[in-house]
N, C-alpha and C positions, 0 to 999 in steps of 0.2 A: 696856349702853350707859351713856353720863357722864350724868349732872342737873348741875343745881343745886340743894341742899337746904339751905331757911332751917332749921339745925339749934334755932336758938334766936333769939329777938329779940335783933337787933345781930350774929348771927353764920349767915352763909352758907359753905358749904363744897362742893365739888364732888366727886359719891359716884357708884360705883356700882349699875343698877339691870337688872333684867332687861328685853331688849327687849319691849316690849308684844305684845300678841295683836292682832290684828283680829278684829270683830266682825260680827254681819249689820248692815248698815246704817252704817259706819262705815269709815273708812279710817285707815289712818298713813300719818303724814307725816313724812319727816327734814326734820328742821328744820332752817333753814340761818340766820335768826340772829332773835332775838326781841327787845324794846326793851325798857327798866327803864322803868314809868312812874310817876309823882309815886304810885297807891294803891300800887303794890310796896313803893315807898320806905316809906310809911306800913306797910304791913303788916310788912316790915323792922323797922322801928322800935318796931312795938308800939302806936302811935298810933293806928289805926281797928280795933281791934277785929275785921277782917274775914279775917287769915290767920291761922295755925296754925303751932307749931315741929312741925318733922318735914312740912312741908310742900314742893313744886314749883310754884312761881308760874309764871306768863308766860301773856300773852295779846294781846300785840302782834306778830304772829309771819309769816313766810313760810319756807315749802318746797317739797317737792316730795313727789309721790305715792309710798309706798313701798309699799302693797297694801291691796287692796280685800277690804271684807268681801261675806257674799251680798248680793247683791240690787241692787248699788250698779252702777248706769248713768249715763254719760255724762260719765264723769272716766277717761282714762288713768293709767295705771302710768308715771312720770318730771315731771309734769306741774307748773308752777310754780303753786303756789295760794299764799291766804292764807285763814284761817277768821275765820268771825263767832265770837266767845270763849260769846256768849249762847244758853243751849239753853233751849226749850220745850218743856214735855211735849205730848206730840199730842195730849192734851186737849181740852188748851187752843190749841192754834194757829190754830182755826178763829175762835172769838170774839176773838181776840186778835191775827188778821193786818193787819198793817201798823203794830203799834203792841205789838209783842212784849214790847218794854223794862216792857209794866206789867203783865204776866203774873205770878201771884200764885207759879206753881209755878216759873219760871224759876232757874236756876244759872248760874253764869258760869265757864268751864272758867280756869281762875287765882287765881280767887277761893272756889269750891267748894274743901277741904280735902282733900276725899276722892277728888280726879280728879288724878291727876300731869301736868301741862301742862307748859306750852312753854319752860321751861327748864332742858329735857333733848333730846337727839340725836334723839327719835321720841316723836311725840306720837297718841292716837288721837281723832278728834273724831267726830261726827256727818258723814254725808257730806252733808246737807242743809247742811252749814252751811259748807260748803268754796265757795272764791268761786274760778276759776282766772283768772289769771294769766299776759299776752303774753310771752314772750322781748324784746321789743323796747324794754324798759324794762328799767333795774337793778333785778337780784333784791329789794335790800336797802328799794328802796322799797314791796314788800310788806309789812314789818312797820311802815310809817306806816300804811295803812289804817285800822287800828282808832281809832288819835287823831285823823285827818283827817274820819272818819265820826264820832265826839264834834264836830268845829267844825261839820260840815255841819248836824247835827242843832240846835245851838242858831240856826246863822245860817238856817235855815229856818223854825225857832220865835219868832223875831222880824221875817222875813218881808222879809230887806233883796233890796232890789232897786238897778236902778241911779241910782234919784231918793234914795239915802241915803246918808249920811255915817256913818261909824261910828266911836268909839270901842275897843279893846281895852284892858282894864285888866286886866293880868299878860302877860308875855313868856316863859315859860316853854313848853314844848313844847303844850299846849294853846292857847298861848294864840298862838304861832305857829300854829298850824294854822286859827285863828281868822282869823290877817289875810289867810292866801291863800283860804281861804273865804267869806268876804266880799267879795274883791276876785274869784274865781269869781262871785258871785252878781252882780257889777258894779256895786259900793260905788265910788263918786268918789272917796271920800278915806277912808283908814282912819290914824289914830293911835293908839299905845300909850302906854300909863303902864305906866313898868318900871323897880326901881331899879338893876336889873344893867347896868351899862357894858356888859359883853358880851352880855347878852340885847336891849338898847337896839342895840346894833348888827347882830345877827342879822334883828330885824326891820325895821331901814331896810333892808338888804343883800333883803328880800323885799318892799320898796316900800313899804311902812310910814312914817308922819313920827312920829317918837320925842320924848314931852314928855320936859322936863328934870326931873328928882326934885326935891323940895323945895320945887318951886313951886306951888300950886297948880291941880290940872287942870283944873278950871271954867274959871278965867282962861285959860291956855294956850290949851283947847279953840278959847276963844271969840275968843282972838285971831288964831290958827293959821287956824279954817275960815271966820271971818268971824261968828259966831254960832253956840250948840249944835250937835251933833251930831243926827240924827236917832234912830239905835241906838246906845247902848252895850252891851257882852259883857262880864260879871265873872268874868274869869276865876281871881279869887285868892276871892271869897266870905268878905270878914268886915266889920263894921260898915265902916271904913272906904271900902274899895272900893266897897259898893255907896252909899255916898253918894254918893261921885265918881261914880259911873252916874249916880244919879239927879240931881244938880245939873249936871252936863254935857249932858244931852239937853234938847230940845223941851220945849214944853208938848204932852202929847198923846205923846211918843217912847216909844220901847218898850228895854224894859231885859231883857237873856236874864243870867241867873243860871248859870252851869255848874262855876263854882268851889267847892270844898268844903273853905276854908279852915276854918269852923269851924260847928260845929251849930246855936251860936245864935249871932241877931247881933240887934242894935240897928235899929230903922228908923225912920226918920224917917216919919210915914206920911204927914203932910201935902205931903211932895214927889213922895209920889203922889198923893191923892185931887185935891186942889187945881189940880193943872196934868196930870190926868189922865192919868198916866204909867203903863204897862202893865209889868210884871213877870212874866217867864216862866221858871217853871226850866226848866231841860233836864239829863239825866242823861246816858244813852247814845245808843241811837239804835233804831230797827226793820229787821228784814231787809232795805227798802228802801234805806235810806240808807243802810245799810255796803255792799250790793251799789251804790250809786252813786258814793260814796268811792272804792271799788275801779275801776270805771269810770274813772273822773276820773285816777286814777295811772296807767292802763290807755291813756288815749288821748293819752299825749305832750305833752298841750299844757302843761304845767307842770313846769315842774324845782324838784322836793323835795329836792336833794342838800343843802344849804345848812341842812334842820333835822337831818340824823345830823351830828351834830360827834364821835365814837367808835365805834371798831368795836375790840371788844374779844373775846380767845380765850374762849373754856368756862374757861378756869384762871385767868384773872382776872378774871372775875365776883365771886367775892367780895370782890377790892378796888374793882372800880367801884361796887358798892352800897357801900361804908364810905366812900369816897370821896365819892358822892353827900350818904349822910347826913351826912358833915358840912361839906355845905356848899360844896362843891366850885367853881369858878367854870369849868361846863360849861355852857355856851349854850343847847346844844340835846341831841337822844335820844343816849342812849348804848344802842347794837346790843351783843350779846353773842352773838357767831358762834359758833352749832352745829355748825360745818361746820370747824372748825378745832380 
């Protein structure tokens, strides 16, 4: 079978490898196309320290069942899935259910070095952690799941309902997955601060009201909804941004942290303690919430088409990641079809 192998930082190339095994408890899947997401690009690049040269990233992914190993019930052979990328040891699953993402022993199939994932023609996952997947939706909106289950998790960790207004701050594919999750959870008004013309316009085009760059978004915020937002979501995470969070919200509003612009940042602490403002990070998510992400894409009621802006073959992967890195002016997820 084709990969994609980051042979070295800055340099991805597409190798051949042998078709994998199946295991007890485990299935392959041919994978029909998996998404580049902002840690790829970082592990691409050399920035997060969290991939490997000689490595198979991908963990935004949809396919289909291509064999079961023993033991495995209640999933057909053709069958369109998408998988949770985060494995738990069964250890741990018992003290750690519903809230997996803080499981001490966890791997994340894309991010572990030593697992060849999803951007290759066949992938082998846990069958526990295979989510299936209606024919009555586009295939290609199985591999949003995994970002879309990142927004759900932070816009539940902030806890917006429909008596809330919310801020997004970064437009970029998280942070798109943000405003339809939000406006899911029945957010009145959601706006972004985004300096990209084209990502500024992705998110109006998903009902979003888009501040203008350069201006201040305090002001904006407050003259746009009439006064703060109730939630702000930072989805870019460096000093800056989370300012904007916290000066644009309530006294009393709650600020979700999911952005992992940089390790350290600056804080203002007084714009929290002072006006009692709640700050919650959020990372990924628990078996719960990517199984209702998946749901959510599952039952029609929202058209996703609008965040894949590329659908890219296995042969030009490695210039949609060079592309990416430097800077590329792509809107929204670039897919890279396994299936082609």
């Amino acid at each position: 079978m084709r990969c994609l192998v980051m042979e070295d930082f800055g340099r991805m190339a597409v190798a051949e490898a042998a078709d994998p095994k199946v295991t007890a408890g485990h299935v392959v899947i041919d994978v029909v196309a998996t998404g580049i997401c902002g840690s790829d690009l970082h592990g691409y690049t050399g920035e997060n320290g969290r991939r490997k040269p000689g490595q198979v990233m991908g963990h935004e992914s949809v396919g289909r069942i291509r064999a079961l190993g023993d033991g495995v019930e209640g999933i057909e052979v053709g069958a369109t899935v998408t998988f949770n990328p985060l494995v738990v040891p069964a250890a741990e699953r018992p003290l750690y259910r519903g809230r997996e993402q803080h499981a001490p022993g966890r791997s994340v199939i894309g991010v572990n070095p030593s697992v060849r994932a999803a951007f290759a023609e066949q992938v082998v996952v846990p069958a526990e952690n295979v989510v299936p997947l209606p024919d009555s939706v586009p295939i290609t909106w199985g591999a949003l799941v995994e970002p879309l289950a990142v927004a759900v998790n932070v816009v539940r960790r902030v806890a917006v309902t429909a008596e809330d207004t919310v801020l997004v701050i970064g437009g970029g594919p998280i942070g798109q997955s943000c405003v339809l999750a939000a406006q899911h959870a029945g957010a009145t008004s959601v706006y972004v601060s985004e300096p990209s013309a084209s990502r500024r316009a992705l998110c109006e085009q998903l009902g979003a009201v888009p501040l203008q760059p350069g201006e201040p978004v305090e002001e904006q915020v407050r003259a746009l909804n009439g006064g703060p937002v109730t939630v702000a979501i930072d989805a870019v995470g460096i000093t800056a941004t989370i300012q904007d969070a916290l000066r644009a919200t309530v006294a009393g509003g709650r600020v979700g942290l999911v952005g992992m612009g940089a390790p350290v940042t600056e804080l203002q602490t007084y714009e929290v303690s002072t006006l009692e403002r709640t700050i919650t990070g959020s990372f990924c998510y628990s078996d719960e919430v990517f199984r209702a992400a998946a749901a959510w894409v599952a039952d029609g009621s929202t058209d996703f088409s609008a965040l894949i802006s590329e659908e890219v073959p296995l042969a030009e992967g490695p210039d949609a990641f060079a592309r990416l890195a430097a800077g590329a002016d792509i809107p929204g997820k670039v897919l890279v079809r396994l299936d082609r």
